[in-house]
Every structure is written in structure tokens, then in C-alpha cells.
C-alpha positions as CSV (number, residue, x, y, z in Angstrom):
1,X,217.0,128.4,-50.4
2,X,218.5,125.3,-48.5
3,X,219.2,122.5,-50.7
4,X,217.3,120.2,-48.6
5,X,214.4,122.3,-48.9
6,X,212.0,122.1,-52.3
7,X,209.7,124.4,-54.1
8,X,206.6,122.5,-53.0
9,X,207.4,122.2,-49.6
10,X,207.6,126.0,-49.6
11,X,204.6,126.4,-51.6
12,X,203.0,124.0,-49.4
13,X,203.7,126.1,-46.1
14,X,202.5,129.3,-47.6
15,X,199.1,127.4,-48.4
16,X,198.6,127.2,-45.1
17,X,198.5,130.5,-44.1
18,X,197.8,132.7,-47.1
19,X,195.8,132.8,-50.6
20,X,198.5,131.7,-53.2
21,X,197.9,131.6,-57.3
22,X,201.1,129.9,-58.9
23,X,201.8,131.3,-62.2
24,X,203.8,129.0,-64.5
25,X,207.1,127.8,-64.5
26,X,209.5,129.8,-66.4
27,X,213.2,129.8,-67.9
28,X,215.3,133.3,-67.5
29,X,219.0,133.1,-68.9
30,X,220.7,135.8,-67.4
31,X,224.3,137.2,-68.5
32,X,226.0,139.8,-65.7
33,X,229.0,142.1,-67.2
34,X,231.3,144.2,-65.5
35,X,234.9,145.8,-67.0
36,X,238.3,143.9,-66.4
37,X,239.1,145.0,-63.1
38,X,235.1,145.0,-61.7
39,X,234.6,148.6,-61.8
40,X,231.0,148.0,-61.5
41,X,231.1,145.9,-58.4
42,X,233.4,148.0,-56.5
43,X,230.8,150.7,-57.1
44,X,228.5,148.5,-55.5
45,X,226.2,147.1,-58.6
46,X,225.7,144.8,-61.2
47,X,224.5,145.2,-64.8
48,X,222.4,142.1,-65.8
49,X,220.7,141.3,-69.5
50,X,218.5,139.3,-70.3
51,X,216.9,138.6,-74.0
52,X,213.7,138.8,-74.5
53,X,211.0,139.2,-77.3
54,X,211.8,143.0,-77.9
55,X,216.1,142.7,-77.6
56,X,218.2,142.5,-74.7
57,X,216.8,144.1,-71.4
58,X,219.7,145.3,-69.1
59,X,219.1,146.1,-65.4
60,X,221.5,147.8,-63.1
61,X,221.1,146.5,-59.6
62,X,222.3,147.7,-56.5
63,X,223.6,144.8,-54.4
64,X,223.2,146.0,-51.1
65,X,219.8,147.3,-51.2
66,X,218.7,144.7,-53.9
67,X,217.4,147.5,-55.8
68,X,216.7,148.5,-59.2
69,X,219.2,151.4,-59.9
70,X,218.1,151.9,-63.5
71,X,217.1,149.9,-67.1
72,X,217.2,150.0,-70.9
73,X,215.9,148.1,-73.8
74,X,219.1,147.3,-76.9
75,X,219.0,145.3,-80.2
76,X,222.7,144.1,-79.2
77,X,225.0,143.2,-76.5
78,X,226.4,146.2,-74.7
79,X,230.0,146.8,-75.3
80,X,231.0,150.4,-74.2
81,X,228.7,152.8,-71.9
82,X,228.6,154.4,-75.4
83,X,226.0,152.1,-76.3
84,X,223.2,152.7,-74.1
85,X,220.7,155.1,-75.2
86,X,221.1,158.7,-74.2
87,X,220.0,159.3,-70.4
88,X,220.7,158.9,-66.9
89,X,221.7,155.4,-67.1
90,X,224.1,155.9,-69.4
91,X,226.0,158.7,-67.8
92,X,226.1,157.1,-64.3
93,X,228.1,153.9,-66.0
94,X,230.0,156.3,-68.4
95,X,231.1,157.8,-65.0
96,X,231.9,154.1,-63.2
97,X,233.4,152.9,-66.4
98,X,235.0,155.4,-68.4
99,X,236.9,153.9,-71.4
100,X,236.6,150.3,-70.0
101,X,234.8,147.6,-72.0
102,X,231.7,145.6,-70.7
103,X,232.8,142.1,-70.7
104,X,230.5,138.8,-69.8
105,X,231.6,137.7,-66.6
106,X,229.4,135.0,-66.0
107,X,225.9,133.6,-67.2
108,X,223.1,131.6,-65.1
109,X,219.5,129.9,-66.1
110,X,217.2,130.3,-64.1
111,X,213.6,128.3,-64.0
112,X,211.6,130.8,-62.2
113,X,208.1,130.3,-60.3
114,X,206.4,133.2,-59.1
115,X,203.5,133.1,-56.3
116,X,201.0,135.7,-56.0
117,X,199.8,136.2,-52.2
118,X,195.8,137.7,-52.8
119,X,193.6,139.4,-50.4
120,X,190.2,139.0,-49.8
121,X,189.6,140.3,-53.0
122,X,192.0,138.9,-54.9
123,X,194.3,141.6,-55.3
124,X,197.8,140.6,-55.4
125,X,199.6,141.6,-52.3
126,X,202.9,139.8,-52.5
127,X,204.9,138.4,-55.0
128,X,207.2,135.5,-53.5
129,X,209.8,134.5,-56.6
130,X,211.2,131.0,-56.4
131,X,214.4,130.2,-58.3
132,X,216.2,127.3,-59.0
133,X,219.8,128.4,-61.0
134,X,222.7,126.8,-62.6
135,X,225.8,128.4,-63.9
136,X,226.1,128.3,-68.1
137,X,230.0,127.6,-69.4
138,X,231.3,130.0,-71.4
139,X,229.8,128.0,-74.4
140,X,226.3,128.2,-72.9
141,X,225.8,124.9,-71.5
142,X,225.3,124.0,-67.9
143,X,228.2,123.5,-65.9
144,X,226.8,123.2,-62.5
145,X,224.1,124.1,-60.1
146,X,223.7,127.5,-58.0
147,X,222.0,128.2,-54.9
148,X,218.2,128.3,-54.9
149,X,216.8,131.6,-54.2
150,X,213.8,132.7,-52.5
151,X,213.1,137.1,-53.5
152,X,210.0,139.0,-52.6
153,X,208.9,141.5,-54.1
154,X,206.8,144.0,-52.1
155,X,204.0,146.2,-53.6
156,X,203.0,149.5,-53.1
157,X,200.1,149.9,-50.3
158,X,200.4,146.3,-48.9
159,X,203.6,146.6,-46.3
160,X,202.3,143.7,-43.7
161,X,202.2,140.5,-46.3
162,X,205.7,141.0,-46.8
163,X,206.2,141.2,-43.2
164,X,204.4,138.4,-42.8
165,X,206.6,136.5,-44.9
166,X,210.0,137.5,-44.3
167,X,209.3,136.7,-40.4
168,X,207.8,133.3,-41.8
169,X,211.2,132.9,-43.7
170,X,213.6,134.3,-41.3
171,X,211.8,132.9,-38.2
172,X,210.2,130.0,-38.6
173,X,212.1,128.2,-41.6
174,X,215.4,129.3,-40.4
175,X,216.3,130.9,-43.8
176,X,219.0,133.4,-43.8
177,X,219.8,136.3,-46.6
178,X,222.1,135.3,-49.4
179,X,225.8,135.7,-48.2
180,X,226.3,137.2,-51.9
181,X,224.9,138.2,-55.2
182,X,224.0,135.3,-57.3
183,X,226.7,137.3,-59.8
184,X,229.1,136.9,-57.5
185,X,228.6,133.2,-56.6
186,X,228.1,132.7,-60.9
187,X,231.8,133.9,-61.3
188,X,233.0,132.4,-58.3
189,X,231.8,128.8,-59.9
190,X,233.5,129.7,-63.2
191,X,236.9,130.1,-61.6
192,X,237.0,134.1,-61.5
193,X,237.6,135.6,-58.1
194,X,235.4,138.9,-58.4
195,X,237.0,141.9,-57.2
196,X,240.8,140.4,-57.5
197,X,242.3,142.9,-60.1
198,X,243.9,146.1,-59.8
199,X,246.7,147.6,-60.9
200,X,247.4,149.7,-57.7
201,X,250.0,149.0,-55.7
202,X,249.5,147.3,-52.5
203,X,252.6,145.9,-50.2
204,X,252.9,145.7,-46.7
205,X,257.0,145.7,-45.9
206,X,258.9,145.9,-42.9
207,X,261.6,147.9,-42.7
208,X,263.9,145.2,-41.6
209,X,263.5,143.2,-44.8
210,X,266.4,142.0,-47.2
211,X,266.4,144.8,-49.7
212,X,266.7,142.0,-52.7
213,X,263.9,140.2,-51.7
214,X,261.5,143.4,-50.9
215,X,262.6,144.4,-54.8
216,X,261.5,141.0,-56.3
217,X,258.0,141.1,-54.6
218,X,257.6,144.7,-56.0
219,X,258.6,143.3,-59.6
220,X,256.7,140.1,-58.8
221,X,253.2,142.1,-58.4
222,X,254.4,144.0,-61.1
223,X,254.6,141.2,-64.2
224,X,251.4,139.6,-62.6
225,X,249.8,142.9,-64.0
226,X,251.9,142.7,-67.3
227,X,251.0,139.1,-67.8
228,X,247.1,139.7,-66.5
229,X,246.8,142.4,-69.5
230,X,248.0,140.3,-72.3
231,X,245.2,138.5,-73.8
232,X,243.0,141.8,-73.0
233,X,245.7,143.7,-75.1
234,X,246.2,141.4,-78.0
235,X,242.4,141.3,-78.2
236,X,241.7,145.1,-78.2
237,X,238.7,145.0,-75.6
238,X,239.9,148.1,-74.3
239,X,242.2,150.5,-74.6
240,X,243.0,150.2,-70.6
241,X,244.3,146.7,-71.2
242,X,247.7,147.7,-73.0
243,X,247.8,151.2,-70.9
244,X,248.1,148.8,-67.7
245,X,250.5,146.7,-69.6
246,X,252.9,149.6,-70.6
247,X,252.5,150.9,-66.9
248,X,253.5,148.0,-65.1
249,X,256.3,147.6,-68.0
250,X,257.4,151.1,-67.2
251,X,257.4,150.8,-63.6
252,X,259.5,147.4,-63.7
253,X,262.2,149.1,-65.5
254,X,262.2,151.9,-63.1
255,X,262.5,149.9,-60.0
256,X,265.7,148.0,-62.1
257,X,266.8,151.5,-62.0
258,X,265.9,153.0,-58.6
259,X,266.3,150.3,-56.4
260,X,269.9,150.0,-56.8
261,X,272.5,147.8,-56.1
262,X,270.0,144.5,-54.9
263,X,270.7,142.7,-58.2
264,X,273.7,141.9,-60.2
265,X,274.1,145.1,-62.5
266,X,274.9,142.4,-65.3
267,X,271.0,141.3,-64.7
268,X,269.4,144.9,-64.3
269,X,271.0,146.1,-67.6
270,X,270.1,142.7,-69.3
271,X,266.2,142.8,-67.9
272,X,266.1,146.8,-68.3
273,X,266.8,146.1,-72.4
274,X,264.2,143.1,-72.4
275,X,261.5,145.5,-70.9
276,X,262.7,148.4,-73.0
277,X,261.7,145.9,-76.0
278,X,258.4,145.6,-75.0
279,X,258.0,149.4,-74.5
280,X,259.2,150.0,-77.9
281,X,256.5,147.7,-79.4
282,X,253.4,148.3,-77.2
283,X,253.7,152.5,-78.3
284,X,252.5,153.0,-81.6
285,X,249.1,151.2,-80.4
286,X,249.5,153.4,-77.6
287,X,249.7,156.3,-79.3
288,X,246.9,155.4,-81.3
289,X,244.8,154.7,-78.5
290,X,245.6,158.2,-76.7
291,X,244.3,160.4,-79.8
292,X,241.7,158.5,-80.2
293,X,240.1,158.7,-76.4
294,X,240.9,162.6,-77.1
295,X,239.2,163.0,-80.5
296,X,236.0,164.1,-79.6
297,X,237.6,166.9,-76.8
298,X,239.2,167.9,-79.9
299,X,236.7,167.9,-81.9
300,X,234.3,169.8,-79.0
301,X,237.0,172.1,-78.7
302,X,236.3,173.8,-82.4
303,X,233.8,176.0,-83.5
304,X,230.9,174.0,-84.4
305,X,230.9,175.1,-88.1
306,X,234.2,173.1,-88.5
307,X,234.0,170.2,-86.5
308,X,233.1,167.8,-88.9
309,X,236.2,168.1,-91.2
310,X,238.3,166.8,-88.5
311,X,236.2,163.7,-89.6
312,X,239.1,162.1,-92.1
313,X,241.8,162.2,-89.1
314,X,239.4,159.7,-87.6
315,X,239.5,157.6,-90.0
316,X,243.2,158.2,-90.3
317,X,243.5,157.5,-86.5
318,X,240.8,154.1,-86.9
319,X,243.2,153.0,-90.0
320,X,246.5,153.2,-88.3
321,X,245.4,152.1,-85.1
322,X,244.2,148.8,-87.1
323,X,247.2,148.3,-88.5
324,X,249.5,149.0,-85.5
325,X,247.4,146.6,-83.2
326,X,247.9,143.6,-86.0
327,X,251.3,144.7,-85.0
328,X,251.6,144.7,-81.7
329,X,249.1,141.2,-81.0
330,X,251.9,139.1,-83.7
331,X,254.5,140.5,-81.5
332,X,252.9,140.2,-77.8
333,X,252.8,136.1,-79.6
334,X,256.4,135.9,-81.0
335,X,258.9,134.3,-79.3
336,X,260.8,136.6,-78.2
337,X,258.3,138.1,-75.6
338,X,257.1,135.2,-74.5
339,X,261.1,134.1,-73.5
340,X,261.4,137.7,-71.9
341,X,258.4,137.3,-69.8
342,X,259.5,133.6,-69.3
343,X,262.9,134.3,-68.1
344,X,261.8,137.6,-66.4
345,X,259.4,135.2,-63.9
346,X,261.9,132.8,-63.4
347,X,264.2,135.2,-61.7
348,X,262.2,136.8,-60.1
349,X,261.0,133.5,-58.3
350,X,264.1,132.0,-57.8
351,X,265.2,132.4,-53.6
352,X,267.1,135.1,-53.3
353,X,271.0,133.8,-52.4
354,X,272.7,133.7,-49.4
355,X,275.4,135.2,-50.2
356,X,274.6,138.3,-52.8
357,X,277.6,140.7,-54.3
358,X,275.3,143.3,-55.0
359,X,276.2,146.2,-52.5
360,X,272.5,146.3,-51.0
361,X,271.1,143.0,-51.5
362,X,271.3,142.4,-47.7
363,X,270.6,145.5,-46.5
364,X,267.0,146.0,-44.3
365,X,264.5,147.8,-47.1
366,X,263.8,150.8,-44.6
367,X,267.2,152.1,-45.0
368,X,267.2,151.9,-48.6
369,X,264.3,153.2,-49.5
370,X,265.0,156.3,-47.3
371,X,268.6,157.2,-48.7
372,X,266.5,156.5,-52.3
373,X,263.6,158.2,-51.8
374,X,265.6,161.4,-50.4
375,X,268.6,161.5,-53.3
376,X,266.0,161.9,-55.8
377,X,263.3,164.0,-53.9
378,X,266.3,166.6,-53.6
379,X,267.3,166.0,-57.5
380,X,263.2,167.3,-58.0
381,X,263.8,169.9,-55.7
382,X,266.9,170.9,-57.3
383,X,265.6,170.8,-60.9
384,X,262.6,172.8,-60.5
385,X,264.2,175.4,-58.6
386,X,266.2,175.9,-61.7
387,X,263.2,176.5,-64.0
388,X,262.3,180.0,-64.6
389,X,261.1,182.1,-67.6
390,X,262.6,181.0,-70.4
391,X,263.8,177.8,-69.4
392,X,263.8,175.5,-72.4
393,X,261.0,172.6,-72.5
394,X,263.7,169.7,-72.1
395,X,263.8,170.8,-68.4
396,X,260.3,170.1,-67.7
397,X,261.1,166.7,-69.2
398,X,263.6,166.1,-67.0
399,X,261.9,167.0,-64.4
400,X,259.1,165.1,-64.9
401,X,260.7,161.9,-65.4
402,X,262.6,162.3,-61.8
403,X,259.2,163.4,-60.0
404,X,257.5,160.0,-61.8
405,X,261.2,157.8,-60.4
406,X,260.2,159.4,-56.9
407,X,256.2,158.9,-57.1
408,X,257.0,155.3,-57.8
409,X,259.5,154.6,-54.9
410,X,257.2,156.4,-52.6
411,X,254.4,154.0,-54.0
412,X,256.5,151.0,-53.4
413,X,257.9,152.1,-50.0
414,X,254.3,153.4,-48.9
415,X,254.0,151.1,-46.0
416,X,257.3,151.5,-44.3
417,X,256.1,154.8,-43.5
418,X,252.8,156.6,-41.6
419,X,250.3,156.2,-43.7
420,X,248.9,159.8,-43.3
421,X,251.9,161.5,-43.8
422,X,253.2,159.5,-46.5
423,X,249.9,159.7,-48.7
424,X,250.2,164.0,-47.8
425,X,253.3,163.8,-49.6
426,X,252.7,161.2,-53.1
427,X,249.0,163.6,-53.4
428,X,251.6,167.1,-53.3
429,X,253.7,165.5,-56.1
430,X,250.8,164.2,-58.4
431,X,249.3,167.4,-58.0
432,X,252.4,168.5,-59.3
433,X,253.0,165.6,-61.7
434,X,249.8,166.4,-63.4
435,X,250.8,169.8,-64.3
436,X,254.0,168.6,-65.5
437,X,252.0,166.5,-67.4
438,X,249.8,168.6,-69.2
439,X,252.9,170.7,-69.9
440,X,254.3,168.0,-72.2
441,X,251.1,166.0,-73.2
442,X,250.0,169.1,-74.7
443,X,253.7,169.7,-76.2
444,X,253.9,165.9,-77.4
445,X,250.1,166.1,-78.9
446,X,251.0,169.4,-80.8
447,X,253.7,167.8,-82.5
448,X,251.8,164.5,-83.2
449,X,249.0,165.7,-84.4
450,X,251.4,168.0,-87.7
451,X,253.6,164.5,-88.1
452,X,250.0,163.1,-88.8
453,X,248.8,166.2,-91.2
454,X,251.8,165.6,-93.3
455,X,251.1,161.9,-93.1
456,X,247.9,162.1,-94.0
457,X,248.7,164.4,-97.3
458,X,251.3,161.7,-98.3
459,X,248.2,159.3,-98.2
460,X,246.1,161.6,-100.2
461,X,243.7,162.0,-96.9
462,X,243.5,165.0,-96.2
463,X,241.4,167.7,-97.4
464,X,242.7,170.8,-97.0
465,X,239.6,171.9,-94.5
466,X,240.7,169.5,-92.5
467,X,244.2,170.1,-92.5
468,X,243.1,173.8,-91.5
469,X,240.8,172.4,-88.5
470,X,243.7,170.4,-87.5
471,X,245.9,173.7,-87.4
472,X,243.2,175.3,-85.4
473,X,243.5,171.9,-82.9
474,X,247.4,172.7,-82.7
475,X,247.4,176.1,-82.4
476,X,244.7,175.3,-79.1
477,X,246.9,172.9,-77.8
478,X,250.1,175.4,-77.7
479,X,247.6,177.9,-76.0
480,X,247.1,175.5,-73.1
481,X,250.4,174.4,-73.1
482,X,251.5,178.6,-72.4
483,X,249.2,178.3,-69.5
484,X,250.1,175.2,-68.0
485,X,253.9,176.8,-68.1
486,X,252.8,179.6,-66.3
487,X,251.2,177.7,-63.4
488,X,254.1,175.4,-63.4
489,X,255.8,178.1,-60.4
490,X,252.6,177.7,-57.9
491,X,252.4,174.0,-58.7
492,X,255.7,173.6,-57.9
493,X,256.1,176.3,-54.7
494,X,253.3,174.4,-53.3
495,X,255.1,171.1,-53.7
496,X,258.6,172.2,-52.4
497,X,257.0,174.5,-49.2
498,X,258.9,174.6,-46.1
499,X,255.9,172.3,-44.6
500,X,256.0,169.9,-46.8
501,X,260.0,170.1,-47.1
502,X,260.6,169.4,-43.3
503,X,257.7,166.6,-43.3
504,X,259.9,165.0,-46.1
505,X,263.4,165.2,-44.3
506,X,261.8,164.0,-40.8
507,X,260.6,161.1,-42.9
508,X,263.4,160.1,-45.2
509,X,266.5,161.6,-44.1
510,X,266.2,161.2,-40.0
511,X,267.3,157.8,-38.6
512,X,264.9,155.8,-37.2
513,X,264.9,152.8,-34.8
514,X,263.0,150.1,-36.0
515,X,262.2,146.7,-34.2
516,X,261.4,143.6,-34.9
């Protein structure tokens, strides 16, 4: 609704041409939620609550249709998926959201007036909803006004009145549909930019680029996701928050690694410690955080007589994680990280020089990543042709940690190459990553989970059903770990096939000309 344009001068145009009752003004404060990175929105929806007399009423929207896509009554402000009563609803966000925490992204008060169109017989018809909104600070108060908003709402049996009035609206008054959701505009006003975060990789390189300054941009997007995740992390909203921290952690030390020879080797070993700290101190959370997203596919995965004595290694598992995330949040505020992450930017922002004495600072990206990409995708190669019954598990390891070093530069590099072929190749290896994977997960887990039974009976916490149950979870885990061994020999002939070899060496090995 036009600024310029009032509620009674609507109401007044309607008069003239249809039977209008006006119901009473009312105030609506509304409060929209979505996860961290807007899983909800990129699906397309919006989850709104409002309080009223019997709790909190929550209503899924769909924003292009403007429908309804489902509702539920709670006492509290939703958190998790978790907390939404058993039904559809809650296993369509559970889906969209997985382990990711609703947060408040943005509230609004409405004062709402509702006119009924009647017939003849004074059955409503129409329902034309008039709202004037304002965006509430994150204290509640107002901080400023929203655009007006004009919805009808149709009802059953009566499809010409709204007709009618949508061609009085459109045609007549000029008024055009909202560009977006009145969510979106709410954030929007309170400084968010709805939609902005991921932590997927997204560059757009030319192959003639300095190699040096190709590697800072990679690095560059890279802390912005480090840096994005902090408060999330040191506030435990989600478990996501410090797995996208460690990733992008991770991945910078990689690159320092991988893309070789664009910086000083006196700065890669210096920043490759500094980032080592930081993956030192954000694990033991981390580790917490991974059993407990797996305890109840543990606990599903026992007979149903014994599940609930693996009941005290989740409160082992709540305890430590408690202590390790008081932890981590003093550290993620010490000095020392902040002067990491400090000097780490500064770096990385600095132009690069003019004159560089690292061996491939000035050479053009597109050769570099190829001779990169190629050295280690024959090191993968190489190592899993090696493996072979009997082969001890360190060689997995090692393999694993080359294919990761070679998904990553293929990642970086994507867009120097066809983007079909490319994206052929990164989905072969994660099919094989994953196995590789589940190959040590299961390994690591195993191990874990008998360091925290013998834990647990220094504490004095463990009943000896439980320890039993937990020997059941081990001896489970060691079973899928056999299996995902012996699949390890398709997973891996599919990934090194001629096909896919030659489509490799055509891309990375065979010169190229590139132009300006």
C-alpha cells in the first residue's frame, strides 16, 4: 500500500461499490525465524509466531504462493525442529533444517483492520486485510516504519468478489504486488541481508590471474566464514556454527599447503601454526558435538530392551560437552585468537607486491592450479591402487586426506574449468570421499566411544549395563566399518575408470590456450 494512500481512502472506495462491515482495529506482533544461513528461505518459506491467548501460534508460509504450508500451537519459543509437536510439520522443517537452530531474524507490529465484503444476505464474501507495520529492534521497540499492506483473503464458494477486487486494486488504483515478503523487507531494515550466508565456495577466476592474488581471495572468503561463525560458536546455538568454523579453518591451512609457492614460505609455515592453534582448540567441542548428533542412531541401533542404559553416556556426553564449550568460548575471546585472526586479515588485505620471491606468485592461476590439481589427483590414484586386502587402516588415512587436498583445489579452481565436466569429476571423488569416510569415522568413533567407557568408570558413571550396551555400540560400529572396507575397491574402481581418468588428464594435464 502506497504511502500516499490511507486506510480510509481505501475503505472509502470499496463503500462505493460493495457492502463493507469494519471489524476493529487490531495490534499483531509478529517474530519470523529462520537458521543462520536462511535454510528456510532458500526453501522458499517463512516460519512466523505470534503470541496469543493459548501460547505462541507458528505458521509456515510459502512466499511465492502466499500460502499456508502448515501450523502448530507451543507454550515456548521454538528452538530446534525438535520442538514442534509430532506430525507433518515437524518433519518437513526437520528435513529443511536438520541440526540448525531457529533463530529470530526480525520482528514487526502490525495494527491490523479487516473488512468483510457481504452479499445480499450478509454472508461474508471477502475478507480485504489492511495493515499498517513497523519493524521492532531487537529490544522490542519500534525502530521504523514498513510498507503498508493490502492481503485478501478469498473464501470458499465466492471466487468473483475477489476478482472484483484484485482488478479494482491492480487496475484502477494502480497497486502492484509486494516486491518481497514483509520478512524479508523486516530484516532488510534491521541491517541483515537475507539469503547472504553460505559456506560454499563460490569464485569466478580467470585463468590469467596472478596466482598470489587468486590465493588471497580464496583465503579472504575463507576467514569471512571463520569470522561469520564466531559469536554463533561461542554461544552454542548450534552445533553447525563451530563445524563451519573448523571447516573453513581447515580449508585455509590446506590452501597454505596446496597452493604452493604464492607466499613467502616464512609466512605459510607462520599462518599454518596460527590456524593449527585454532584447530587444536575448537576439537574437543567438536567431538562433543559429533556423538551427540549420533546418539540417538546409536541408541536406535540396539535392541530395544537395552536402549535406555546408554542413558548415562548422555549425560556423560551433555557434561563434557559443557565443560569443553566454557572452554573453547574463553579461548575464541583470548587474546591470542583474536591477534591470529587480526594479523591473519591484515595479510590477506594488503596488495599483493610487485615484485614477489615466491616462485609462483606471478604466475597466471590456470597454470597452477592444473600442474596442482594433477600432482595430487595421481598421488590418489597412486595410493588407492596400492590398497588391497590386508592393507593396514593408516593407508585409508592417507588416502583420505590427499582425496580431501584435491576436492578442495578442485572446489577453489572450479571456474577455470567447464562447469559440467568439472562438477562430473568433484561428485566421483565425494562419492568416494564418503566411503573413505565412513571407513574411518566408524574406526575413530569405535575408539572414542571405549576412551569414554573407561572415562566414565574413572567418574564412577558408568553402570556396568551400560558399559555392556556401549560394547554392543562398538562391536556395531567395527561391523560397518568391515563393510565399508570391502566396498572401498568399487568406490574406488569407479573413481579411477578409464573415463573418468582421460576426462581428468584432458582437463589438467593438456595445455590450453587461454585469452584475455
Amino acid at each position: 500500500m502506497p504511502q500516499e494512500m490511507s486506510a480510509e481512502t481505501l475503505k472509502s472506495t470499496l463503500t462505493q461499490r460493495h457492502r463493507l462491515e469494519v471489524e476493529p482495529e487490531r495490534k499483531i506482533n509478529r517474530t519470523y525465524y529462520d537458521s543462520f544461513d536462511w535454510r528456510l528461505l532458500h526453501a522458499g518459506g517463512a516460519l512466523e509466531a505470534e503470541t496469543v491467548p493459548e501460547g505462541i501460534r507458528i505458521n509456515w508460509q510459502d512466499l511465492e504462493r502466499g500460502t499456508r504450508l502448515g501450523s502448530a500451537l507451543l507454550k515456548d519459543p521454538p528452538r530446534f525442529p525438535t520442538d514442534f509437536p509430532a506430525g507433518d510439520l515437524r518433519e518437513r522443517l526437520m528435513a529443511i533444517l536438520e541440526m540448525r537452530a531457529l533463530l529470530p531474524m526480525a520482528g514487526v507490529e502490525s495494527r491490523v483492520q479487516t473488512l468483510r465484503l457481504l452479499d445480499e444476505e450478509e454472508k461474508t464474501v471477502l475478507r480485504v486485510r489492511l495493515e499498517t507495520n513497523n519493524c521492532l529492534s531487537s529490544e522490542g521497540g519500534i525502530k521504523g516504519p514498513l510498507t503498508g499492506r493490502i492481503r485478501l483473503l478469498s473464501v470458499k464458494g465466492y471466487a468473483e468478489p475477489y476478482a472484483s477486487v484484485h482488478r479494482l486494486l491492480k487496475y484502477e488504483l494502480g497497486l502492484a504486488p509486494a516486491s518481497e515478503d514483509l520478512m524479508v523487507e523486516a530484516a532488510r531494515s534491521l541491517g541483515l541481508k537475507p539469503g547472504d550466508y553460505s559456506s560454499k565456495l563460490n569464485f569466478s577466476f580467470h585463468p590469467l590471474m596472478r596466482s598470489d592474488s587468486v590465493a588471497k581471495q580464496i583465503q579472504l572468503h575463507l576467514l569471512d566464514t571463520l569470522e561469520a561463525n564466531i559469536d554463533g560458536t561461542k554461544q552454542d546455538l548450534d552445533s553447525e556454527f563451530l563445524h563451519d568454523l573448523r571447516v573453513a579453518t581447515r580449508r585455509s591451512r590446506s590452501a597454505l599447503g596446496q597452493i604452493k609457492g604464492v607466499f613467502s614460505e616464512a609466512d605459510v609455515e607462520r599462518f599454518k601454526e596460527k590456524l593449527g592453534w585454532i584447530g587444536g582448540i575448537t576439537g574437543p567441542t567438536r567431538d562433543m558435538d559429533v556423538y551427540l548428533l549420533a546418539f540417538d542412531e546409536y541408541r536406535d541401533s540396539l535392541p530395544e530392551s537395552v536402549r535406555s542404559d546408554l542413558d548415562p553416556l548422555r549425560e556423560y556426553l551433555l557434561a563434557h560437552h559443557r565443560s569443553e564449550q566454557t572452554k573453547l568460548a574463553a579461548q575464541l575471546d583470548s587474546p591470542r585468537f583474536q591477534t591470529i585472526v587480526r594479523e591473519w586479515r591484515l595479510f590477506l588485505e594488503a596488495p599483493v607486491p610487485l615484485q614477489s620471491e615466491a616462485s609462483n606468485a606471478w604466475r597466471p592461476v590456470g597454470e597452477l592450479a592444473n600442474e596442482r590439481i594433477y600432482k595430487i589427483y595421481k598421488r590418489v590414484l597412486r595410493e588407492g591402487l596400492a590398497i588391497g586386502p590386508g592393507t593396514p587402516a593408516e593407508a585409508y588415512h592417507e588416502l583420505r586426506k590427499n582425496c580431501k587436498k584435491l576436492r578442495y583445489l578442485m572446489e577453489y579452481f572450479e571456474s577455470l574449468y567447464p562447469k559440467r565436466q568439472i562438477r562430473r569429476l568433484i561428485k566421483a571423488l565425494k562419492v568416494l570421499l564418503d566411503n573413505l569416510g565412513d571407513f574411518q569415522d566408524l574406526q575413530v568413533q569405535a575408539d572414542k566411544l571405549r576412551q569414554f567407557g573407561r572415562e566414565m568408570l574413572e567418574e564412577g558413571t558408568a553402570p556396568a549395563d551400560t558399559l555392556l550396551a556401549m560394547g554392543m555400540l562398538v562391536d556395531g560400529l567395527f561391523r560397518r566399518q568391515q563393510k565399508a572396507g570391502e566396498a572401498f575397491a568399487q568406490r574406488f574402481a569407479d573413481f579411477a575408470e578409464p573415463e573418468i581418468r582421460q576426462a581428468s588428464k584432458k582437463l589438467f594435464a593438456e595445455p590450453r590456450k587461454e585469452v584475455l
